[in-house]
PALOKE-48907 format. One record per residue (C-alpha): residue number from 1; x, y, z. Coordinates in steps of 0.02 Angstrom, whole numbers, plus 50000, padded with zeros to 5 digits. Each point is the difference from the previous one (the first is absolute). Example, Ala and Ser with C-alpha at 12.3 -4.5 7.8 and 13.67 -1.06 7.14 Angstrom:
2
doro/x/y/z
1/50615/49775/50390
2/50069/50172/49967
***
This chain:
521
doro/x/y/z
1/52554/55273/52452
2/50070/50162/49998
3/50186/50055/50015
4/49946/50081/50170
5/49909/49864/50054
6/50153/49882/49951
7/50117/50099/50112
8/49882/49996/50142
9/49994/49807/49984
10/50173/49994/50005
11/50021/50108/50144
12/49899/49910/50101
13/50078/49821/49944
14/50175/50089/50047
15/49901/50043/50158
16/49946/49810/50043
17/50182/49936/49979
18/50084/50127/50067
19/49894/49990/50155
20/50041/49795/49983
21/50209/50049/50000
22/49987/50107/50148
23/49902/49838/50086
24/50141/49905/49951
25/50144/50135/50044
26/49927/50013/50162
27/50011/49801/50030
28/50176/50025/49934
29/50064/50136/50124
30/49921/49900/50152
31/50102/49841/49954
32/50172/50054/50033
33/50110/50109/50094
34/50148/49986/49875
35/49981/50135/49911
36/50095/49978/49857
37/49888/49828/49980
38/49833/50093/50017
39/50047/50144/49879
40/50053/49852/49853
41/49826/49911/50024
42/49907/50174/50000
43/50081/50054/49811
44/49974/49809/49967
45/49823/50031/50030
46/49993/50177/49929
47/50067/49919/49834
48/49886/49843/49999
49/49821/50075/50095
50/50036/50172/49953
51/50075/50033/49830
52/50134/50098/50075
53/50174/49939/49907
54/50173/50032/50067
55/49930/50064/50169
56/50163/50056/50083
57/50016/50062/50203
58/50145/50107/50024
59/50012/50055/50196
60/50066/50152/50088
61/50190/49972/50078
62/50000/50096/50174
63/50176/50016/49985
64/50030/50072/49817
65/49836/50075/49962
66/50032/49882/49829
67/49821/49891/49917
68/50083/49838/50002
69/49903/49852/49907
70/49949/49863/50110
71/49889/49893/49889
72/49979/49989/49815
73/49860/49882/49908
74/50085/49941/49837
75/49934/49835/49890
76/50197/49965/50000
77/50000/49978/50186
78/50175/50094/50016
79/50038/50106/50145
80/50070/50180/49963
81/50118/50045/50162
82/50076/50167/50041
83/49871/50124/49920
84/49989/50157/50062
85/49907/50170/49955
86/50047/50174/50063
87/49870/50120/50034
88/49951/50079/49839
89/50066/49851/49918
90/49904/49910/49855
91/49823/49978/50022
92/50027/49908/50171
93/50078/50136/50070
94/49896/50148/49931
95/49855/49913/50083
96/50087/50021/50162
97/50049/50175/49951
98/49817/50046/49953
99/49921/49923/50147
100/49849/49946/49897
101/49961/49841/49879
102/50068/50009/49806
103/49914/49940/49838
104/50100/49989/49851
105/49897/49966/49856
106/50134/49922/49880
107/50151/49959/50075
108/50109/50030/49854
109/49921/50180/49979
110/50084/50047/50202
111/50182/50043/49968
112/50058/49986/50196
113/49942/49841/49993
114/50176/49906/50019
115/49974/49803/49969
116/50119/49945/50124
117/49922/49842/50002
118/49964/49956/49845
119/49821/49922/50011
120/49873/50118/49957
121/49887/50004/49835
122/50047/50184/49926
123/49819/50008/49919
124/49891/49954/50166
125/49979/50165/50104
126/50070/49981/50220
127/49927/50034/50157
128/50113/50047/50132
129/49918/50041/50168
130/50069/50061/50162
131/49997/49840/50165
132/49946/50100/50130
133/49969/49925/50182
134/49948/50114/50141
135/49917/50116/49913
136/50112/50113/49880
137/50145/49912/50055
138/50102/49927/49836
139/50095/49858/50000
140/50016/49940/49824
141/49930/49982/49845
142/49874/49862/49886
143/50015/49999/49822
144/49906/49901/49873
145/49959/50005/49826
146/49811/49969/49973
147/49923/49975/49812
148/49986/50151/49862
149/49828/50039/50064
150/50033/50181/50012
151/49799/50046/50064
152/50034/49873/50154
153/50189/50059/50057
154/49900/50135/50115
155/49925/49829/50070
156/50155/49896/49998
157/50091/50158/50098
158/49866/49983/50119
159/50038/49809/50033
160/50168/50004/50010
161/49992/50130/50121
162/49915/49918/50109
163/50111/49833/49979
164/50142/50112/50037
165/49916/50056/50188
166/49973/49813/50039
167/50167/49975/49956
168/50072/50146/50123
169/49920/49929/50141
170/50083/49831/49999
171/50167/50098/49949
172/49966/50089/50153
173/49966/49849/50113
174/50138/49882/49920
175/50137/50151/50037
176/49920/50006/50184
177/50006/49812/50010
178/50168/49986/49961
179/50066/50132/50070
180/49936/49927/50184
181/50073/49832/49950
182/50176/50107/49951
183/49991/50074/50200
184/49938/49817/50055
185/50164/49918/49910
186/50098/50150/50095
187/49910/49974/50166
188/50034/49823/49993
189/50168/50011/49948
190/50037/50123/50139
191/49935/49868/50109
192/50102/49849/49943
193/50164/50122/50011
194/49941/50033/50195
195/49925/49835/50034
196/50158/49916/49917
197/50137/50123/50103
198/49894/49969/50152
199/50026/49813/49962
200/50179/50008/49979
201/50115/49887/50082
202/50080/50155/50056
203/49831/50044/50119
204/50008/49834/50071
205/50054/50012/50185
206/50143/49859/50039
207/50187/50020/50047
208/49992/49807/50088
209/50101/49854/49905
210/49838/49892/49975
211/49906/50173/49913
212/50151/50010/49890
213/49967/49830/49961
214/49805/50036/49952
215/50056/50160/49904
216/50094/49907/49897
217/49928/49837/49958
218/49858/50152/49941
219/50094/50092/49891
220/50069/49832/49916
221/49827/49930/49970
222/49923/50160/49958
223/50088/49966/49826
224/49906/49859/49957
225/49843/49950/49999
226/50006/49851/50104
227/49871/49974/50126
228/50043/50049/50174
229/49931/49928/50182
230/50022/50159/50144
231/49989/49892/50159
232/50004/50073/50169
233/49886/50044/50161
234/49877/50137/49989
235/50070/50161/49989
236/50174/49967/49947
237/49954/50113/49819
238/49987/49848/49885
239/49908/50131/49894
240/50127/50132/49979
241/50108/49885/49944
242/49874/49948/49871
243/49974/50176/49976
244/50199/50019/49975
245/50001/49852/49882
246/49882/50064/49859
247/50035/50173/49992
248/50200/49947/49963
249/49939/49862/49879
250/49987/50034/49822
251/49802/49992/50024
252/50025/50167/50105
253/49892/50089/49881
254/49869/49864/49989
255/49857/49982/50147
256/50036/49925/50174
257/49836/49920/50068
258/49992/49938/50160
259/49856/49882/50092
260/49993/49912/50178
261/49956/49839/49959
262/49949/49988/50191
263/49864/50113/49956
264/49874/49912/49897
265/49921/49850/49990
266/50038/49872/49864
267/49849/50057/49888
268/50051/50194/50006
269/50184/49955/49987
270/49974/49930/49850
271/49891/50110/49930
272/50131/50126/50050
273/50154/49916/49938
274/49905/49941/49838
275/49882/50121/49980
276/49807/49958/49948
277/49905/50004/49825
278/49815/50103/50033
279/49880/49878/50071
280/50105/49873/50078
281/49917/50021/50157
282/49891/50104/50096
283/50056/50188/49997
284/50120/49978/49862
285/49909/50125/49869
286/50162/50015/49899
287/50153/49934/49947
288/50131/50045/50130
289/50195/49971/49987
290/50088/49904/50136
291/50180/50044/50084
292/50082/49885/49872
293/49943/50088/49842
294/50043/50186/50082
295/50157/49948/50048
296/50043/49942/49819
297/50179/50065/49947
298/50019/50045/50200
299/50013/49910/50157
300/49872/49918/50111
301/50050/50015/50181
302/49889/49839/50111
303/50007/50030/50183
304/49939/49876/50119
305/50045/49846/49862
306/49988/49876/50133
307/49829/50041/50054
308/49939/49942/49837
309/49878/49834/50011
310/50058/49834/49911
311/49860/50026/49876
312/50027/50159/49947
313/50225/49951/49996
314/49947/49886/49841
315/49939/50164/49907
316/50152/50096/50049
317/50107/49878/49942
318/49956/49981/49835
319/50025/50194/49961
320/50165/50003/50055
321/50047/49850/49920
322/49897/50057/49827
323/49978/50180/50022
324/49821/49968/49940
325/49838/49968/50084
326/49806/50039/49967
327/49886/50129/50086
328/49854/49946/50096
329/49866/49956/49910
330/50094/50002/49828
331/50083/49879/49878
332/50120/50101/49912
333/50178/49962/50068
334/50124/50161/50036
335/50176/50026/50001
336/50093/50126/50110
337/50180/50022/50016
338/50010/50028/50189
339/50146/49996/50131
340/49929/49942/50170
341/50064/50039/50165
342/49917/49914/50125
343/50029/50044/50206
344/49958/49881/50147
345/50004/49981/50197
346/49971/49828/49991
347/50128/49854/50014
348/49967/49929/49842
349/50099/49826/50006
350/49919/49949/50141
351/49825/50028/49916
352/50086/49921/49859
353/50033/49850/50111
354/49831/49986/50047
355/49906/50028/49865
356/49922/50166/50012
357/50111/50088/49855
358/50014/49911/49837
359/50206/49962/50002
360/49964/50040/49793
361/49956/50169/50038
362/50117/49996/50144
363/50171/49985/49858
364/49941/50117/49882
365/49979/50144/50138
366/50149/49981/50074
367/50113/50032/49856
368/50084/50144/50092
369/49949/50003/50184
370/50064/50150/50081
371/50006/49983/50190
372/49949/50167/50106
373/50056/50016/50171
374/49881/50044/50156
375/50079/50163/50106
376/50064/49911/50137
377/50146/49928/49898
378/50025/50202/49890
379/50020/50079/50191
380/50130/50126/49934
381/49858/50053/49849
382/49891/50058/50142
383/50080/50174/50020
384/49972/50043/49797
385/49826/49909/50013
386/49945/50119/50148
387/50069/50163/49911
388/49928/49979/49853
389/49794/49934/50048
390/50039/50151/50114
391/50024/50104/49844
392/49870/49911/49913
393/49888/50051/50134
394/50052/50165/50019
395/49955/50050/49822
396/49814/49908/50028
397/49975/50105/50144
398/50077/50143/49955
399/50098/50049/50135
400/50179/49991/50063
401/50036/49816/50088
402/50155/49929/50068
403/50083/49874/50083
404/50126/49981/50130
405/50121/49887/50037
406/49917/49946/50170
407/49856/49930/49885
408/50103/49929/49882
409/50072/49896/50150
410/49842/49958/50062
411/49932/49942/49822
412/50153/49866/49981
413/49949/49910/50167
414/49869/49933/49923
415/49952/49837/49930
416/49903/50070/49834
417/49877/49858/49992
418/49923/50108/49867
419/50135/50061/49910
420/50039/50153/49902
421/49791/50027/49992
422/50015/49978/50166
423/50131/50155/50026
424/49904/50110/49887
425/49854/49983/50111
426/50071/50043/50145
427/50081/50145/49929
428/49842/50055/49935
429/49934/49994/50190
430/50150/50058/50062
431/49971/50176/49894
432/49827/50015/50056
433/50041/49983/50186
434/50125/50119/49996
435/49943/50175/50009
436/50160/50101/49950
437/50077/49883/49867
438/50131/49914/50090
439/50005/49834/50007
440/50091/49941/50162
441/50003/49835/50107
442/49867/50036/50102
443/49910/50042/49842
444/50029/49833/49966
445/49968/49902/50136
446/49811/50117/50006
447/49963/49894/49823
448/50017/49845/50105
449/50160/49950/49927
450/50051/49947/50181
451/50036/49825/49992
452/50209/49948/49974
453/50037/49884/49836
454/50010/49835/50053
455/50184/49902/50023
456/50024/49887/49872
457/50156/49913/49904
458/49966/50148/49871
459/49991/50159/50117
460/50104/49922/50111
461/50152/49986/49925
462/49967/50178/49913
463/50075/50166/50027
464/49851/50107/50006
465/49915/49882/50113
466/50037/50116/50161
467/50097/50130/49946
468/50129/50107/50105
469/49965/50189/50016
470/50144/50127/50035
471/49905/50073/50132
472/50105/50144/49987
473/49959/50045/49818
474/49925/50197/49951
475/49855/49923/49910
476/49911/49938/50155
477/49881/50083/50100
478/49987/49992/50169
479/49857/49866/49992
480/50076/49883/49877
481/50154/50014/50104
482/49928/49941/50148
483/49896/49854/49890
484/50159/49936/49921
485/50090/49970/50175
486/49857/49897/50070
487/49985/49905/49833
488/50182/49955/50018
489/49976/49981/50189
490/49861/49881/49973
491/49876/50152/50065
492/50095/49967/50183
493/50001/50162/50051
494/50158/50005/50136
495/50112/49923/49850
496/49932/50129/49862
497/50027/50141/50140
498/50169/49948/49986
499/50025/50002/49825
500/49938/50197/50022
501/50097/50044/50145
502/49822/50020/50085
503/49953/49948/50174
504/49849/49868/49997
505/49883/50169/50080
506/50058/50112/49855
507/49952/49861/49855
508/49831/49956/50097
509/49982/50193/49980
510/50055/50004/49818
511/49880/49852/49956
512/49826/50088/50088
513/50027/50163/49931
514/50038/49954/49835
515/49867/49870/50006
516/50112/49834/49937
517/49899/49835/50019
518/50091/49891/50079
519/50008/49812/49941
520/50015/49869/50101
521/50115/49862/49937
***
């Protein structure tokens, strides 16, 4: 065979692998989005596949302009840190300089070669080519040196070249990659510092002895990751005070999940809770996480924990006795570290006493039960409660609301069956009834908030039960004047025309024209 004919033959066997090592790059750069990973296996496989020794990647730094070194093949395996190359600098940098691929055909004939690191073969020539991504743009350099076959560097320029472009565009998508997760980490950080000064003890609305109480058996737990019971009626805010609890608990910066237990049915709670392996029942193509594993390092937050059946109370148990349980469908047994707040309506102990709640699971809830009170027995919170849903509201709608005292009045005759949900919704209707933004009595009594809290030993006995109005006092209108003597006249009309120095004619007057509904007690 002839010397030409020889080179040929080689060319095209350099051809074959070559065309083999960019198979296997591109496998490489598809695996992995740490890029500092990818970039070790590609020189691994440029050395190996390729016949490309020391392959080195040295990437642009936005802020300097500097080449620093990212990766480095060496047979020693040790890492070189804290290599940089100016522009113009050694061979590295006069590639960047040059804008355009270098072969040196002996190393140890190049005198701005510099050997900072120590591991190339003086008497093998190196390629160093350009990374390009976007077209023209640079942003770094591959350097290799290939064997002393001078005829098949053109070739060898060719491949790296081409290596080097592949490489740019997953240098390109790993900086885009992480810098959305950098601006996710900030979003979400932003959003723990709001979510967690939103949840502040300091935003909870309570002045009244027994929401002192709450706010401070809180604050005390909240250090400790004991598991608490929040037992009350609906709408008393048992989850704002789980809310409260995490965020000033040193799991603050760990997730809060929360599930209504009431919600599902035994065989999607547990999948929920547990989570499922792929195929454990119908619809379950993959393997899905349950509450328990996303709220590991964090806090789960249970509501509804007494509408949970007697079947499913076993499975609970044994997690927050263990801290371990098994998805559906799966054998392998997990371990979370989990604090558990749990929240209930129910009266527990007397389910306990007849059987319907496991007494087992019954103790290790009610570690720390924390007791909130319904808003007939906070009467004196009502005033703050008002204001602020009012506010709340006002910034939904976007418009100026407000309330006077008239309405305030009005709100603390009632009985609050529902509670502080309760309130919010009829300040919600009480903005959309009225057309100019203030919230008065008759407001009030339009959202059908007509009906006087009922006498018991508890409003009885309290202050705000029926309280007295200086009927001479600047704030009031004309109208809530006028309602506020026949409230404290028992809505007789001679004795509240007496309070106002009125003649019964001139208070029948007052009450048509300003259209005041009167009550019959």
């Amino acid at each position: 065979m002839s010397h030409d004919n020889a080179q040929l033959q080689q060319t095209l066997n350099l051809l074959e692998d070559e065309l083999a090592c960019i198979y296997a790059v591109s496998k490489v750069l598809s695996r992995s989005l740490n890029l500092k990973e990818t970039l070790r296996e590609v020189l691994r496989v440029l050395h190996e596949e390729g016949q490309l020794e020391h392959g080195m990647v040295s990437l642009l730094d936005g802020d300097s302009g500097d080449l620093l070194l990212l990766e480095l093949h060496r047979a020693d395996k040790l890492t070189v840190e804290n290599v940089r190359y100016r522009a113009g600098e050694g061979i590295m940098g006069l590639a960047i300089e040059m804008d355009k691929p270098l072969i040196i055909r002996k190393l140890a004939d190049e005198p701005r070669f510099l050997d900072k690191l120590g591991v190339y073969n003086p008497v093998l020539p190196l390629i160093a080519v350009p990374i390009r991504a976007r077209g023209d743009e640079i942003v770094g350099v591959l350097a290799a040196q290939p064997p002393a076959e001078l005829h098949l560097l053109g070739e060898r320029r060719r491949f790296l070249e081409m290596i080097g472009n592949l490489i740019g565009q997953n240098v390109v998508l790993a900086n885009e990659v992480a810098s959305d997760k950098q601006e996710l980490q900030k979003e979400r950080d932003s959003l723990r510092r709001k979510v967690k000064g939103e949840s502040g003890f300091a935003n909870l609305i309570g002045h009244t002895r027994v929401m002192q109480v709450v706010f401070d058996q809180a604050r005390q737990v909240a250090k400790w990751n004991t598991t608490v019971l929040i037992r009350g009626e609906s709408g008393t805010g048992k989850e704002l005070i789980a809310n409260a609890i995490h965020y000033h608990s040193p799991r603050a910066n760990n997730a809060f999940i929360k599930l209504n237990c009431a919600a599902l049915p035994d065989n999607l709670l547990e999948s929920e809770l547990f989570g499922h392996e792929k195929g454990a029942f119908t619809g379950a193509v993959s393997q899905r996480k349950g509450r328990f594993e996303q709220a590991d390092g964090g806090t789960l937050f249970l509501d509804e924990i007494g509408e949970i059946t007697p079947a499913f109370q076993a499975k609970l148990l044994r997690v927050l006795q263990e801290g371990e349980f098994e998805r559906v469908g799966g054998s392998k047994t997990l371990n979370v570290d989990v604090r558990v707040i749990a929240a209930t309506n129910r009266n527990l102990e007397q389910e306990v006493r007849a059987g319907e709640f496991r007494e087992d699971l019954y103790y290790r809830l009610n570690v720390m039960p924390i007791i909130m009170p319904p808003l007939r027995e906070r009467l004196e919170d009502i005033p703050d409660l008002a204001r602020f849903l009012v506010n709340k509201i006002s910034n939904k709608q976007g418009r100026a609301l407000d309330i006077g005292d008239g309405a305030i009045r009005a709100l603390m005759h009632h009985g609050w069956p529902g509670n502080v949900r309760e309130l919010e919704n009829c300040m919600e209707r009480a903005a959309i009834l009225s057309t100019d933004g203030h919230i008065d009595q008759q407001v009030i009594r339009m959202t059908g908030l007509d009906s006087p809290m009922p006498v018991s030993s508890t409003t009885a006995s309290s202050p705000h039960a029926k309280p007295k109005v200086d009927l001479d006092a600047p704030d009031l209108d004309e109208r809530e004047r006028v309602i506020a003597a026949l409230e404290e006249a028992g809505w007789v009309q001679a004795k509240a025309a007496r309070l106002l120095n009125m003649t019964p004619r001139q208070i029948a007057y007052r009450i048509q024209i300003l259209n005041i509904q009167v009550r019959q007690i």
